[in-house]
N, C-alpha and C positions, 0 to 999 in steps of 0.2 A: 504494500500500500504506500502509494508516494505522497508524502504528507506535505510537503514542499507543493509540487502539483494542486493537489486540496486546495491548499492555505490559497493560494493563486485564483484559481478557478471561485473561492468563496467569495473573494473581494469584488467580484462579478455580479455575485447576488446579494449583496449587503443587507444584512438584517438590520428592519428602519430599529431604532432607541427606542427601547421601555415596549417591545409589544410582546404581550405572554403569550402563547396559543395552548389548545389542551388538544390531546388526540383523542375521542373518543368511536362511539360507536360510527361515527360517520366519518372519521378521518378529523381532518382537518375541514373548518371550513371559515369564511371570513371575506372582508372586501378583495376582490384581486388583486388589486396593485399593495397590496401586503404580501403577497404569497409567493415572489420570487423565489427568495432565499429557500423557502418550505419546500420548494419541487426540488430545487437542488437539492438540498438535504436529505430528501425520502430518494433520490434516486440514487444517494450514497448507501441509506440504507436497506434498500431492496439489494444491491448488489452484497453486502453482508447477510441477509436475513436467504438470499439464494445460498449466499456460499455456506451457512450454516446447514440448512434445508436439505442439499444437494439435488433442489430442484428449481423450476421455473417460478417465480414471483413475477404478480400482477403490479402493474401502477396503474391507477384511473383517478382521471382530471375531471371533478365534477363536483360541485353541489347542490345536484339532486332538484327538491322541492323547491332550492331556494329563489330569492330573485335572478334575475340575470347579472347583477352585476356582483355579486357575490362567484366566489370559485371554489374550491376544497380541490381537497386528494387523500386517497384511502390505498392501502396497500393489502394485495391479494394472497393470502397463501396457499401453499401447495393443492391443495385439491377444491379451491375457488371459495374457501373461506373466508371469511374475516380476519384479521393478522390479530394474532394470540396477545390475551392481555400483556405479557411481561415485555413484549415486542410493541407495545403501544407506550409503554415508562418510555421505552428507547427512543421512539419518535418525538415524544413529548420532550425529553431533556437535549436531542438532538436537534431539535426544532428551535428549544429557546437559548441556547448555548449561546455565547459570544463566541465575537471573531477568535482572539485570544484563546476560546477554549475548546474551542473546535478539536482540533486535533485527538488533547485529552481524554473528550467526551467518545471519539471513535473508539481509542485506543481499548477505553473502557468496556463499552459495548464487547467489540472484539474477543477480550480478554475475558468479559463477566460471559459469554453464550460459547466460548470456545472454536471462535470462528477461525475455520485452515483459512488462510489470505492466498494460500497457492490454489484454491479449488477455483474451478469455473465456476460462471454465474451468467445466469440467464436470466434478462429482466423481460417482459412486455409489456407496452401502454398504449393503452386510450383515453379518452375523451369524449367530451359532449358536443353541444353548438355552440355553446357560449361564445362571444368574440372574443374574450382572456381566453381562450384554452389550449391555441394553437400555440401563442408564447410559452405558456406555461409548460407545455408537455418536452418542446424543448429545454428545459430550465431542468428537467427530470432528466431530460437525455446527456443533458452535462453532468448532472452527478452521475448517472451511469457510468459513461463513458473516461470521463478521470479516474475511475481508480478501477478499468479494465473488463467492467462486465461486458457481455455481449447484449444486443436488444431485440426487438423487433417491433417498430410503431404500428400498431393497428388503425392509428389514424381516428376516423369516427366510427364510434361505437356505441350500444345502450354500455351502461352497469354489466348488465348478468350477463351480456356476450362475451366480456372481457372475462365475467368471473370462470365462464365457459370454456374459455381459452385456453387457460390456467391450469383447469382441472384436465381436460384433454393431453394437453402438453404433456402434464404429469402422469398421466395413465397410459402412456405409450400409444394414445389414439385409441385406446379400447372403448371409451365416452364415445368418443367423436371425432370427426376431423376438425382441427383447430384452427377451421377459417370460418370467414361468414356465408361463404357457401355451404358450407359445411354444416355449420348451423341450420341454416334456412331448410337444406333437404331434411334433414333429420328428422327436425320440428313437421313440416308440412308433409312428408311422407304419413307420419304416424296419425294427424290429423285426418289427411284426404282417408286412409285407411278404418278409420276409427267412422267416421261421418256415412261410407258406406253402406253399414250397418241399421242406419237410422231409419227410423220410417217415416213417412207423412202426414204423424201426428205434429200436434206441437205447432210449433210457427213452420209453413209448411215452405216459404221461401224465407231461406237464414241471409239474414242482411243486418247490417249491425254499425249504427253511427260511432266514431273512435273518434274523442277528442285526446289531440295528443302533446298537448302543452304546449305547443310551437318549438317543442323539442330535440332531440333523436330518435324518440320514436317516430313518427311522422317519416325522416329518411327510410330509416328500415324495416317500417312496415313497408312502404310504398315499393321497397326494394323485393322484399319476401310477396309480395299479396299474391301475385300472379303461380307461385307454388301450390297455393292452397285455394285459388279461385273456386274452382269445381264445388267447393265447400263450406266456404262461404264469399259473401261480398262485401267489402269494407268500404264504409263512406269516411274518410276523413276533415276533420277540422283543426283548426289551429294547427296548420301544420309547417308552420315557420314563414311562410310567405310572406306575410304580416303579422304586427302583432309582438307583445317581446313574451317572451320567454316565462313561461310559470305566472302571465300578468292574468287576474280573473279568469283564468283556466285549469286545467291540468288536475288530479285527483284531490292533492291537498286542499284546493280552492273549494272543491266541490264540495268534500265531505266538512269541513269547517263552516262555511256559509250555507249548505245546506240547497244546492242550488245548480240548477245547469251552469256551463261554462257558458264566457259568452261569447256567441259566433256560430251559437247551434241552437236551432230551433228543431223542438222536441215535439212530436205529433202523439197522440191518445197512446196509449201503452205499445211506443215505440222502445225499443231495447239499445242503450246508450250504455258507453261506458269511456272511463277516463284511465291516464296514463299520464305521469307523473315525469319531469322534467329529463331526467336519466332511464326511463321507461321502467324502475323497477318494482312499483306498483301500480295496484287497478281498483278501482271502485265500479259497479256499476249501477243506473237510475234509471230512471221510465214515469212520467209523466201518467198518472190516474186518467179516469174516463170524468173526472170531476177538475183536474187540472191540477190536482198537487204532487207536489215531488217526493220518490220515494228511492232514498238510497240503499244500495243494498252494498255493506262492507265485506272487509276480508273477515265477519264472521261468520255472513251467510255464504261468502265464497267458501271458505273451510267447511259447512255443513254440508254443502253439495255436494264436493266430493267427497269428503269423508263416508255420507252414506252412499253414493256409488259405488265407491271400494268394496265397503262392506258387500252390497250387494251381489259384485262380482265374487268375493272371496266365500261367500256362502255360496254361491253356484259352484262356484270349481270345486269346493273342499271341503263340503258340509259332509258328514259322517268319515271324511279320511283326516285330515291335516285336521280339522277341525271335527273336535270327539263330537258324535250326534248326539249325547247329552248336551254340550253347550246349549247355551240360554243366548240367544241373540244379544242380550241386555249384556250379559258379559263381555260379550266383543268390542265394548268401548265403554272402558272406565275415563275416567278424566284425570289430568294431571295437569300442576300448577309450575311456573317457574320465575323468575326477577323476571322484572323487566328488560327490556333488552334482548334485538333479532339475535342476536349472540347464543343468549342463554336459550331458546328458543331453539335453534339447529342446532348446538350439541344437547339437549334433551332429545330431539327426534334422533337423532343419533343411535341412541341408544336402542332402538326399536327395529325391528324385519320391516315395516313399513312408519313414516312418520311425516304426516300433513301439518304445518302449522302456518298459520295469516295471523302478521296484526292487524287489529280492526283498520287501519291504515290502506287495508289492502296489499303488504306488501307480504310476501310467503311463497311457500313451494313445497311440493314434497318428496318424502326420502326413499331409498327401499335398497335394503340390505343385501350386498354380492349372493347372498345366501337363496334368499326370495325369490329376487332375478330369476336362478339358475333355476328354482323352484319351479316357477312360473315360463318359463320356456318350456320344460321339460313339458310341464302341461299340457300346453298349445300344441309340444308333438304327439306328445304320446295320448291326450282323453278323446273323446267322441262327441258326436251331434255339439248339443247345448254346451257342456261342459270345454268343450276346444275351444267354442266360440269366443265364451267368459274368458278362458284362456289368454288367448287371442289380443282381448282386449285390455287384459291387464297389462297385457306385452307392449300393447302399441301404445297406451298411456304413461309408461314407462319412458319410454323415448319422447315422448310429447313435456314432461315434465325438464324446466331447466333445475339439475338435483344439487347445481351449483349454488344458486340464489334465489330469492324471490325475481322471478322475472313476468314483466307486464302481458308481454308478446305471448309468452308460453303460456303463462295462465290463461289469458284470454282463448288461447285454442282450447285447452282443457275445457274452459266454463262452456266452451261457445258446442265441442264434442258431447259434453254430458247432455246439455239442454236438447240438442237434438236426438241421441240414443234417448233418451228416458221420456221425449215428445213433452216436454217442459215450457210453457210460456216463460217472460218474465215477471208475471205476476204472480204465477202457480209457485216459483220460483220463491217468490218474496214472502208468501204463505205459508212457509216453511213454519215459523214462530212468530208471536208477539213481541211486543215489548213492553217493561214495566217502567213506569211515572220514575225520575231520579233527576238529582240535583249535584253538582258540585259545585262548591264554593275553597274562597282559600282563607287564613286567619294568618295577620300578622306577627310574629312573634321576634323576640328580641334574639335570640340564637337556635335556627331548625333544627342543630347539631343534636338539642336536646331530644328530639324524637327520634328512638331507633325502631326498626319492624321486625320484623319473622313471619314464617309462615307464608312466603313469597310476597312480603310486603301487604300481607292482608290482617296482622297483628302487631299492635302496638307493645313493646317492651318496656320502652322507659317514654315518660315520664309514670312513675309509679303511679294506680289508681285510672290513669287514663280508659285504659281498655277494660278495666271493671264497669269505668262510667260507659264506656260508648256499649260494653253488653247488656245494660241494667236500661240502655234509653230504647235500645233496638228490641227488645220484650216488648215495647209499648204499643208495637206498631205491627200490621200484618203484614207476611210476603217480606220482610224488612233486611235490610243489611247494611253496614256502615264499615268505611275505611279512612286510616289517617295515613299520613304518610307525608314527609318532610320533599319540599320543591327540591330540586337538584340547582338549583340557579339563583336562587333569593330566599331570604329568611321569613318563609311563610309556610303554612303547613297546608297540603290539598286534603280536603275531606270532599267525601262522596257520601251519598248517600239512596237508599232508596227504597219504596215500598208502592202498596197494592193500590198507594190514589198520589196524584202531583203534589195533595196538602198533604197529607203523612208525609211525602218523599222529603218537603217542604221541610215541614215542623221537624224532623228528622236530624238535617240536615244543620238546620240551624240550632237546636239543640247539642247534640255535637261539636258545632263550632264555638257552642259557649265552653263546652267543657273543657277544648285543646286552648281556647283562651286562658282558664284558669288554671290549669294544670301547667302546660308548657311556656309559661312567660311570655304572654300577649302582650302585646303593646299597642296604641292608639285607641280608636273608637272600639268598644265593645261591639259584637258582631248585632246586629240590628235584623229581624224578623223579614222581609220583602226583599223579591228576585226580579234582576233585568230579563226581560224576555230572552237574550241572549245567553244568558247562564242555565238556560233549560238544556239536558240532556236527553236521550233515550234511552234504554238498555234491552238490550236483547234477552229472551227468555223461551228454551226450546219448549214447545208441544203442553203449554199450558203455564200460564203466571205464577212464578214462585216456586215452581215444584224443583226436588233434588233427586227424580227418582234416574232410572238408570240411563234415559233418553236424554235428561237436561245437556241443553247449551251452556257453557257459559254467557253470562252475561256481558253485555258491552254499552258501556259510553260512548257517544257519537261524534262528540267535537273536542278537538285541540290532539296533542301529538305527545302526551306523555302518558304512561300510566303505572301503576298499582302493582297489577301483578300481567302476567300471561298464564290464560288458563288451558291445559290442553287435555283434549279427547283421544282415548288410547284406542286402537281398533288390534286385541291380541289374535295373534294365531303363532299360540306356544307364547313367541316373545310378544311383540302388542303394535297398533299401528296406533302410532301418537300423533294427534289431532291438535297444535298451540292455537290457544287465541290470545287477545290482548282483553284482560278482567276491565279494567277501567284506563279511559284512558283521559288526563288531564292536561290544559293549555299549561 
């Protein structure tokens, strides 16, 4: 490693005075003309995080939901993950390093991961449309390139194609081929294959508005459509022509404001959906016979498949792989995890098959080498019905990007199942209700003081707290309440909810008197009356309130953090894990 070289090449990116940056679940992300220095530095250490690895690492120039003039960068690992907490210390302390300490902070890295400095390394990156991102992606190809990695720019890319990339590279092509061609057949192969199957129930011509943020997706759909035409027909909007970027469009906008994007106009229970700046979430909405809007998130998206699977997995293997005593009810227990897409995919991980969406819309699902080989076998070896199922588990498999939540991919899946199972998208929507729920936040002088458990759905300290919030939730029917400390400012988010908007109400505020007095409130005592706009929804499977073996998780409708992720397991032997996101808070 030529630290002379470095030092050289840094003075090029100069980190502006006094700016901190934190790496989290998103990378980096911040105003552009801050993020010089950041590319260079993450392309320093992808080229370490490969040569530890001894595999391909991802780089991708993007932030996502955000505005256009905002940038980020996130870095891929080996099998199109997320880069490992203790590899995220690395970027963090490597990101706000001085000039002066640069070297140091390498050396350290190096030394603390036991990085060989003689190993090859193999970097690749993309990008979004942003106007920053064409600079910036070079700014990454300079740390590369100084201290010896190899690359390969992808140029323009979603998120999950890159994280596709990644994973392919590192599976010797056994994924895929690791281009965007590549891509494209894969996906739409398994698609047009799957859609053949369908009958002429349901929406009997599949046509489907895509508003695409004026993003990447937009390129790469318009690139892919003509694979999967036969299958469906894609109208697009906002798809960069005009317009900037994530402005009054794109998933985030919709599911927060509650609202078409605008530049699409929405006919009587026509089927719309959105796609999010870096293309790696979906929401989708439709327009009532009465004119109101009705969003359906990544909870109802993970409900539909989820019980597709099922339903596939009970044809193929009901009395073999799965004992004929099973209980249908058994085949999906629920499971919780933190917050966080992170915690999220290594929980499904752990499962022969594993579905999880945050209500966000962003998700994808898993299925174990194991499964796979399971499920082939099938397709060759069962007969009639059962090959078919077969068949179809196979080609859903390839349909699924196993890398990431990706927009494009899921949309085939939702848009596959709806027409196998001859599904409107209102039949669709009538999956479950949902129950009356409030979140509010309470000022307090240090959050620090609130810690949780229980996947952030029990209060630990301040002592007394969660006696009070169980002794207020008896009061009410259908009821449940959560505390949980902001990630960003000293204020504590409660939720709240029950079987009418004034219990969810009264609840709510209740509650927020007690984390007042308990947890060191400060200012105005919390006051009784709600903005229209602090109303939530909550989702609630096959009947309000119940917890029996069918329940959904519940979900909050607006803002972008939350609580906990609740997930649905579908076992056979090990279990097919189903995340959602429990509550999710601005």
């Amino acid at each position: 490693m030529d630290l002379g070289a470095i030092t050289k090449y840094s003075a090029l990116h100069a980190k502006p005075n006094g700016l901190i940056l934190q790496y989290g679940t998103a990378g980096f992300r911040t105003k552009a003309e801050h993020l010089d220095h950041v590319m260079f530095r993450m392309g320093l250490l992808a080229v370490l995080r490969s040569k530890q690895t001894k595999s391909t690492i991802g780089v991708m120039v993007t932030a996502s939901h955000n505005p256009e003039e905002d940038n980020g960068v996130k870095l891929v690992d080996p099998l199109g993950e997320m880069l490992a907490p203790s590899w995220e210390e690395h970027a963090t302390c490597l990101a706000n390093a001085e000039e002066q300490d640069m070297q140091r902070v390498l050396i350290d890295i190096s030394e603390k991961e036991a990085v060989n400095l003689q190993q090859d390394a193999f970097v690749v990156i993309g990008r979004d449309t942003r106007p920053s991102s064409e600079k910036l992606s070079q700014s990454v190809i300079d740390g590369v390139t100084v201290v010896g990695g190899q690359f390969h720019d992808y140029g323009l890319l979603t998120t999950p194609q890159l994280h596709y990339m990644v994973y392919c590279r590192n599976t010797g092509g056994r994924y895929g081929k690791a281009t965007v061609e590549g891509y494209y057949q894969k996906l739409s192969k398994a698609f047009v294959e799957l859609t053949k199957q369908a009958s002429c129930s349901g929406d009997e011509y599949r046509s489907l508005k895509v508003d695409c943020a004026n993003g990447i997706g937009a390129l790469k759909l318009r690139e892919m459509e003509h694979y999967f035409s036969q299958g469906l027909s894609v109208q697009l909007f906002n798809d960069g022509s005009k317009g900037k970027l994530n402005h009054l469009c794109g998933a985030d906008f919709v599911k927060s404001h509650q609202k078409p994007p605008q530049g699409m106009e929405i006919k009587s229970n026509e089927r719309c959906c959105s796609f999010d700046g870096d293309a790696d979430r979906i929401v989708y909405y439709y327009h009532d016979a009465d004119g109101h809007f009705h969003l359906i998130d990544g909870d109802k998206i993970a409900t539909l498949i989820s019980s597709f699977l099922k339903e596939l997995l009970v044809e193929v293997w009901w009395g073999d792989w799965l004992p004929s005593k099973t209980r249908l009810s058994e085949i999906v227990p629920v499971y919780c995890t933190k917050t966080g897409v992170k915690h999220l995919h290594h929980k499904a991980q752990e499962f022969d098959i594993g579905v999880y969406f945050e209500a966000n819309g962003h998700g994808t699902a898993l299925f174990s080498t194991a499964v796979e080989m399971k499920i082939k076998q099938s397709a060759e070896q069962l007969e009639d019905k059962k090959r078919k199922a077969a068949k179809m588990l196979e080609n859903i498999i390839d349909l699924f990007n196993q890398a990431a939540g990706d927009a494009i991919s899921d949309m085939l899946v939702i848009e596959a199942i709806l027409a196998l199972k001859g599904l409107t998208v209102q039949q669709w929507d009538a999956l479950y209700t949902d129950l009356p729920n409030r979140q509010l936040k309470v000022q307090v002088a240090d959050r620090r003081v609130i810690s949780t458990t229980n996947a952030e759905r029990q209060a630990v300290t301040p002592p007394g707290l969660q006696e009070a919030i169980n002794d207020l939730v008896k009061k009410y029917k259908l009821s449940r309440a959560f505390v949980r400390p902001s990630g960003t400012e000293d204020v504590v988010r409660v939720y709240a909810e029950a079987d009418s908007q004034e219990s969810a109400d009264h609840l709510a505020h209740e509650v927020s008197l007690a984390v007042f007095q308990l947890a060191g409130g400060i200012g105005e005592r919390p006051q009784p009356g709600y903005k229209a706009a602090e109303t939530t929804h909550i989702n609630n499977a096959f009947g309000p309130g119940t917890a029996n073996e069918h329940t959904v998780p519940k979900q909050c409708r607006d803002g972008s953090r939350s609580f906990a992720k609740e997930t649905r397991a579908l076992r056979m032997r090990s279990a097919l894990a189903s995340h959602r996101k429990l509550i999710m808070i601005n």
